[in-house]
N, C-alpha and C positions, 0 to 999 in steps of 0.2 A: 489797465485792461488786459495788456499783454498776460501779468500774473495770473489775473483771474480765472483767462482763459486756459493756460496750460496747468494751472489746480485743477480745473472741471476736466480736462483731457486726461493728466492721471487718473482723479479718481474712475472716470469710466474705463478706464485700460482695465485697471486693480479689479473695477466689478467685472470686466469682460473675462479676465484671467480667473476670478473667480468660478464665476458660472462654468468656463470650459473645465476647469479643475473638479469640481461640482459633476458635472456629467460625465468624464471621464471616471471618477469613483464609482461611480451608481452603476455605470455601463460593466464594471470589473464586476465589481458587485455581483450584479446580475447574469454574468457568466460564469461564475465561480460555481463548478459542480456543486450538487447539493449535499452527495455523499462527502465530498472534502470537505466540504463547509462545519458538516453536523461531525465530523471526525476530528477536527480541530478543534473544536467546541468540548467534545470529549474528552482531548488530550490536555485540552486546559483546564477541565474540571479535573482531572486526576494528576494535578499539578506542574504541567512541563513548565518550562519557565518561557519567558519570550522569545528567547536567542533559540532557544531548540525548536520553535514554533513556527518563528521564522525559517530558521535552516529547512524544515521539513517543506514550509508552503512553497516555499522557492524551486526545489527539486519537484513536485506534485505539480508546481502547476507547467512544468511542461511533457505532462505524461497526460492522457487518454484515459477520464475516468467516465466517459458513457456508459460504456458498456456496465458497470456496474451498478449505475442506479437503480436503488430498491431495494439494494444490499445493506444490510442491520451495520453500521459504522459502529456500535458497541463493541462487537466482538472483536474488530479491527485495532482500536483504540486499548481494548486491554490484552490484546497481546502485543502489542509498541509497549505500553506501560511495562508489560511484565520482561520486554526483553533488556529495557534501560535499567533493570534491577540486576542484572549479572554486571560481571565486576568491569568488564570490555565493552563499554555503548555503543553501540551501533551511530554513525553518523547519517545527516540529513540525508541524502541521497538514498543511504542503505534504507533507514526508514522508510523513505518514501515508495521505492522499489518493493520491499516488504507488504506495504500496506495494500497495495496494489495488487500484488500475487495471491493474498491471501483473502482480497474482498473477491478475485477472480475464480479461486480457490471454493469459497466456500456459494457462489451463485453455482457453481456447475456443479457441486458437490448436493446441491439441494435441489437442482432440477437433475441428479440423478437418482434423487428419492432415499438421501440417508436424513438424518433425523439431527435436531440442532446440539443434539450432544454428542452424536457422530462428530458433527461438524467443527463443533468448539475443540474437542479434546486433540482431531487433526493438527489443527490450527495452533493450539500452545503447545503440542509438544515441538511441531515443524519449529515455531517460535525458538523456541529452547535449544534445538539444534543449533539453527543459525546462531542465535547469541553464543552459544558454546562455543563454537567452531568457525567465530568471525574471525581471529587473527589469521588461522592458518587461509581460510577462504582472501582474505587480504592479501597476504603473500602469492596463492596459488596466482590471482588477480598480476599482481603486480609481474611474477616471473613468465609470466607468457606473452608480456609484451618486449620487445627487442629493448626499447626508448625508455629512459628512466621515466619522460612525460608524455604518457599516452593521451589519445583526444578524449574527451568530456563523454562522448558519445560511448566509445570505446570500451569505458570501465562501467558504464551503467548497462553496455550488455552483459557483459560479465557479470557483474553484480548478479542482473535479473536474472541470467543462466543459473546461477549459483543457489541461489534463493530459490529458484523452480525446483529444480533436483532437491533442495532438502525438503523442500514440502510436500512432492510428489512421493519421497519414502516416507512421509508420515502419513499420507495417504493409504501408501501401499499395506503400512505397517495396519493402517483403521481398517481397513478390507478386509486384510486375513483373521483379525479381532472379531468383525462380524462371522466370515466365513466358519470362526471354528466355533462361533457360539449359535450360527444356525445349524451346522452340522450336529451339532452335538441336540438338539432339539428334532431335528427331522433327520431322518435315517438316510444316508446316500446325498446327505445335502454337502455341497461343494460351492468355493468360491466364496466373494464378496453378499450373494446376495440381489446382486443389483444390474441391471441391464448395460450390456456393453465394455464392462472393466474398470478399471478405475477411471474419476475422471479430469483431466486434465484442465487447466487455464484458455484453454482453445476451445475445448470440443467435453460437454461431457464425457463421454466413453473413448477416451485416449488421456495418455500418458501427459506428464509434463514437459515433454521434450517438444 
């Protein structure tokens, strides 16, 4: 009897440990932004492997991605894709910080009324920068903390500082691109074109700082 009894007692442990395991998945599940969701999805169909999929989801998910929903994750996904093709890969954190600036990047950039090849060509050059110019951005990162090991916290503002500033000169650079191709069309035409100046990760018409 005693057997019996503590067989019937495991097994309902096992189902009860299930069920909560069970609802605990579905609950993540179901918090899991939509735009990190469908960008991960992306990064998998354009081959990341799972070690990098993971690295990224891990950094993403303790970042703030509301504010971007609604934002196209394609364009996101292929410039991550195109920056792991330079010869220096950006690590999880880096990507992730990236993906984030650039879905931020390109929502203020289109409620300041440029146009989605404005917006794309932004976006992968800003890309290209950083990937170009990750080690030294490494270094700068690393010599302006005192401590060989700085906090967790610490280097992903940095990071995001970093990554601001290169995409906000490729913003700058898409401005003056328009600027001299509307001037060059309307007489006396000046500037980007577009209300309030470039637009920043905050505020459409501000800067990336």
């Amino acid at each position: 009897m005693k057997t019996r009894r503590t067989q019937r007692l495991l097994i309902l442990s096992m189902a009860l440990l299930l069920i909560i395991g069970t609802a605990a998945w579905a609950q993540e599940t179901e918090t899991e932004p939509a735009f990190l969701r469908e960008t991960l999805q992306q990064l998998e169909q354009a081959g990341w492997t799972q070690e990098q999929l993971a690295e990224f989801e891990e950094a993403a998910r303790q970042m703030n991605w509301k504010s971007v929903e609604g934002t196209e994750p394609e364009l996101v996904a292929t410039a991550l894709q195109l920056a792991q093709q330079d010869r220096t890969q950006l690590e999880g954190a880096e990507n992730a910080e990236l993906a984030l600036q650039l879905a931020v990047m390109a929502r203020n950039m289109r409620h300041a009324g440029y146009e989605k090849e404005a917006i794309t060509r932004a976006a992968l050059d800003g890309t290209r920068d950083i990937a170009r110019n990750i080690d030294q951005l490494r270094t700068r990162i690393r010599s302006q903390h005192e401590t060989p090991k700085a906090e967790p916290e610490q280097i992903r503002q940095r990071i995001r500082e970093e990554i601001r500033e290169q995409l906000n000169q490729s913003i700058a650079r898409q401005g003056r691109t328009e600027g001299r191709q509307k001037g060059g069309a309307h007489s006396g035409g000046t500037g980007s074109g577009r209300p309030g100046g470039t637009p920043g990760p905050d505020n459409p018409g501000s800067n990336f700082r």
